[in-house]
C-alpha positions as CSV (number, residue, x, y, z in Angstrom):
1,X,88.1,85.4,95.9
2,X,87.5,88.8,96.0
3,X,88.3,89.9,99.5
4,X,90.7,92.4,101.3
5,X,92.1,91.9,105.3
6,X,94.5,94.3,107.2
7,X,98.4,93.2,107.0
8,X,100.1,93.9,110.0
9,X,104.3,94.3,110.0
10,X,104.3,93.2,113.7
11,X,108.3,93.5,113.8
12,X,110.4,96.7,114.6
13,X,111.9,96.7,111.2
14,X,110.1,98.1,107.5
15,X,109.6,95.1,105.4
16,X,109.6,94.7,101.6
17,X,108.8,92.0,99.5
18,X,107.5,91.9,95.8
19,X,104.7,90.5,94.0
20,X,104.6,90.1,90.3
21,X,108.0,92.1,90.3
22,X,106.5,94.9,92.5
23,X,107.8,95.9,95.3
24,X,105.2,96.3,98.6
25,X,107.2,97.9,101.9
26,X,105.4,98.2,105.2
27,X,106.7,100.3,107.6
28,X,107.6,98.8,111.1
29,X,104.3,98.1,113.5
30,X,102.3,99.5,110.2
31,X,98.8,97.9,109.5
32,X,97.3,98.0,105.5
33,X,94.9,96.7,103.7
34,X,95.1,94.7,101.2
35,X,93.2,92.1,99.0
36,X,93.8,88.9,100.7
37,X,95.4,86.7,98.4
38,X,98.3,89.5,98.8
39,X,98.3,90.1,102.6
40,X,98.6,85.8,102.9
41,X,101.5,86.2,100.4
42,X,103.5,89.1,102.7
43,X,102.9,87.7,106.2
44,X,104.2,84.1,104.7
45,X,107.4,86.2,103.8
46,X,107.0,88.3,107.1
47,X,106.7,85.1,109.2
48,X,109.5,83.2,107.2
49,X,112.1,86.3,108.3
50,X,110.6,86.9,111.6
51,X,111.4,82.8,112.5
52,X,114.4,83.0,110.7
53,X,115.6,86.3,112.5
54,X,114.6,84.0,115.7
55,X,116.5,80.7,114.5
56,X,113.3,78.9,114.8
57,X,112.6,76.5,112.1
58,X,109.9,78.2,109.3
59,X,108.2,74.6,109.6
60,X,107.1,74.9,113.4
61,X,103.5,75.5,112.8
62,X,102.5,76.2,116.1
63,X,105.1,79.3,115.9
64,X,104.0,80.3,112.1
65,X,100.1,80.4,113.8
66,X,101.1,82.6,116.4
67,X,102.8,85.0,114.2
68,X,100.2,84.9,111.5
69,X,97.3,85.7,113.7
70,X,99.5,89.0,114.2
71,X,100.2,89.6,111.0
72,X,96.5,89.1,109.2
73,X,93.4,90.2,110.8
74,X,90.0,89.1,109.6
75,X,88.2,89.7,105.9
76,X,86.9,93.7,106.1
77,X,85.8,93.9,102.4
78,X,83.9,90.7,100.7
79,X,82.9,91.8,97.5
80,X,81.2,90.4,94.3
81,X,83.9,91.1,91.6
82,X,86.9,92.5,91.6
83,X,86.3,95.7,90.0
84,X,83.9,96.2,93.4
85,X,87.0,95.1,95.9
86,X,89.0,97.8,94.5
87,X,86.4,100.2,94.5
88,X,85.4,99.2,97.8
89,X,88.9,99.0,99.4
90,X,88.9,102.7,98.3
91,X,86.1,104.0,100.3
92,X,87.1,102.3,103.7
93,X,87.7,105.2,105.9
94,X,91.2,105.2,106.6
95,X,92.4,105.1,102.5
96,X,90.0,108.3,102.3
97,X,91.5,109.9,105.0
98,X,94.9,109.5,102.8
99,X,93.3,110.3,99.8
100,X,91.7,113.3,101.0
101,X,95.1,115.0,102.5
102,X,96.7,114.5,99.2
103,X,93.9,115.9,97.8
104,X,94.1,119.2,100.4
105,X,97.7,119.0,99.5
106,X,97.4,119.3,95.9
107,X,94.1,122.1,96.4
108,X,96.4,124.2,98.5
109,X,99.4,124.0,96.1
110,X,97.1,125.3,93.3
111,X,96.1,128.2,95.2
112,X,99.6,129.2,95.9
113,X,100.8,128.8,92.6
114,X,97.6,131.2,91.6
115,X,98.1,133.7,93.5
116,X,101.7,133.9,92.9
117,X,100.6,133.5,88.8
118,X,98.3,136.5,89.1
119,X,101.2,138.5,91.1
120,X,103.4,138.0,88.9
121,X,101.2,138.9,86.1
122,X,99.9,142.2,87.8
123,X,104.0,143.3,88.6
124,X,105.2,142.3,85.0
């Protein structure tokens, strides 16, 4: 299955939770995305705390469908391989948009540390 959906922490509070020993945190009211098979695994978790927080029982379905329909939105990215879903999950918009400030960051960094090089070297 090589698809990716938007996870959605729909409480007021970050949440972390780990997956093969590493740790994914969502901020509060913060939507990601995320191959699917990993977004399914984090709302479960999200959901179990959520109901728990609640003291509603983690097996009332009805309450667990309600919650998950906030916390997973539908399959954005269906791709052929998984090589393509993680190239693919790169190019949607908002992960460029990320990408390209660190990007700007790093450019404009450079450019300071230049021209303070090249004054430095011109006063010493």
């Amino acid at each position: 299955m090589n698809t990716a959906k938007r996870f959605t922490n729909f409480s007021s509070e970050d949440f972390t939770w780990k997956w093969g020993k590493e740790p994914y945190t969502v901020k509060a009211n913060e939507t990601i995305l995320l191959p699917s098979y990993l977004a399914d695994h984090l709302a479960k978790h999200l959901i179990d705390r959520e109901l728990g927080k609640s003291g509603i029982a983690t097996d009332r379905q009805s309450e667990r469908d309600k919650m998950m329909s906030l916390a997973n939105g539908e399959v954005v990215i269906d791709a052929t391989s998984p090589e393509k879903l993680e190239v693919d999950m790169m190019n949607e918009p908002e992960v460029e948009v990320k990408v390209e400030k660190i990007v700007k960051k790093i450019d404009k960094r450079s450019k300071e540390y230049k021209k303070y090089k090249d004054e430095a070297e011109f006063e010493g």
